[in-house]
C-alpha positions in Angstrom: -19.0 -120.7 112.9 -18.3 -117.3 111.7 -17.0 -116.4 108.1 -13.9 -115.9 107.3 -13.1 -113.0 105.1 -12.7 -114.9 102.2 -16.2 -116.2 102.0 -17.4 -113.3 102.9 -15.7 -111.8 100.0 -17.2 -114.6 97.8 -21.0 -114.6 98.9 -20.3 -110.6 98.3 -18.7 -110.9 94.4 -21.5 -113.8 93.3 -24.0 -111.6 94.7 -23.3 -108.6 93.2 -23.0 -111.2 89.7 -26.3 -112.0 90.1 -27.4 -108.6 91.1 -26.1 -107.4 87.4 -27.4 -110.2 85.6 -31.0 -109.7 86.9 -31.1 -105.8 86.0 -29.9 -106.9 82.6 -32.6 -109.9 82.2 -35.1 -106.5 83.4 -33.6 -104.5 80.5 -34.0 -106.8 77.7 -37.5 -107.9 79.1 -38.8 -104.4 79.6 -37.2 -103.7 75.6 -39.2 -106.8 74.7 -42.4 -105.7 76.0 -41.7 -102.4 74.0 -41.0 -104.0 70.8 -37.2 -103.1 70.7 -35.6 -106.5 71.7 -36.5 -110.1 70.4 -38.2 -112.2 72.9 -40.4 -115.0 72.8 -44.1 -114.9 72.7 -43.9 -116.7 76.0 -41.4 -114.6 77.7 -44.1 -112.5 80.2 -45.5 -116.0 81.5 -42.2 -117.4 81.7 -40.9 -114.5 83.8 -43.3 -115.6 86.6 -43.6 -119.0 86.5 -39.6 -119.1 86.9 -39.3 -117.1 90.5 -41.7 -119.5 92.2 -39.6 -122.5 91.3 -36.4 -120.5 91.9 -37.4 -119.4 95.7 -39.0 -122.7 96.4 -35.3 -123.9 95.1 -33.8 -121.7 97.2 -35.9 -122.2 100.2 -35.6 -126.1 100.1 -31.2 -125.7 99.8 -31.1 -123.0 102.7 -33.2 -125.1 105.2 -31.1 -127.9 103.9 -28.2 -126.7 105.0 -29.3 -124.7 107.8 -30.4 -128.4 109.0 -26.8 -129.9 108.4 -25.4 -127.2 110.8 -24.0 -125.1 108.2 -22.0 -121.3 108.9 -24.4 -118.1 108.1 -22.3 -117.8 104.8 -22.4 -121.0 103.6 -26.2 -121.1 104.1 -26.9 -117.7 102.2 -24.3 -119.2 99.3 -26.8 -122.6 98.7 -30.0 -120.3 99.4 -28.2 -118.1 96.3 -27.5 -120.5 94.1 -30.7 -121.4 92.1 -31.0 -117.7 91.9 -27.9 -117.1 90.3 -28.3 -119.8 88.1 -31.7 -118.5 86.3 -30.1 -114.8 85.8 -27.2 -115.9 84.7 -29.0 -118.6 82.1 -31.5 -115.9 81.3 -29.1 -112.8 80.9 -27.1 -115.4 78.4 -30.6 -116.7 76.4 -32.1 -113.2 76.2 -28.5 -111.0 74.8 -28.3 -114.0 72.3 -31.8 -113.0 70.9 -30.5 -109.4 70.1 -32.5 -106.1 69.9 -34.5 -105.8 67.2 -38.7 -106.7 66.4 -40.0 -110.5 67.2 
């Protein structure tokens, strides 16, 4: 039931990913509220609405698997998951939109 290395070494690495991508989505958000990065109108609302349905996500996938008998690591890798998934879309949508006034 304990990781092995190699997982361990995987949960770290897509972690830290989604670590980076966030602080970069908080960059370009915190530019768009100033004026200096194009964002959507809808951007602040969208910000907020998106985390409850991303830890609700998350929530759901790690009792999921923490019901099927699943390793420590392999329940903090589903739990991460949705997570990753919205700061890696957002980091993507938001650097296409460019710095620069609405």
């Amino acid at each position: 039931m304990f990781p092995t290395p190699l997982q361990m070494m995987t949960l770290s690495i897509r972690t830290a990913t989604m670590l980076a991508e966030a602080q970069m989505v908080i960059a370009m958000r915190l530019l768009g509220m100033a004026g200096m990065w194009r964002v959507s109108p809808s951007e602040n609302a969208r910000m907020v609405s998106e985390k409850m349905d991303a830890v609700q996500q998350s929530a759901f996938s790690a009792t999921r698997a923490v019901m099927q008998g699943k390793s420590p690591a392999a329940i903090a890798d589903v739990a991460l998951k949705p997570i990753s998934r919205r700061t890696s879309a957002n980091a993507k949508r938001l650097a296409r939109r460019g710095p620069g006034t609405p």
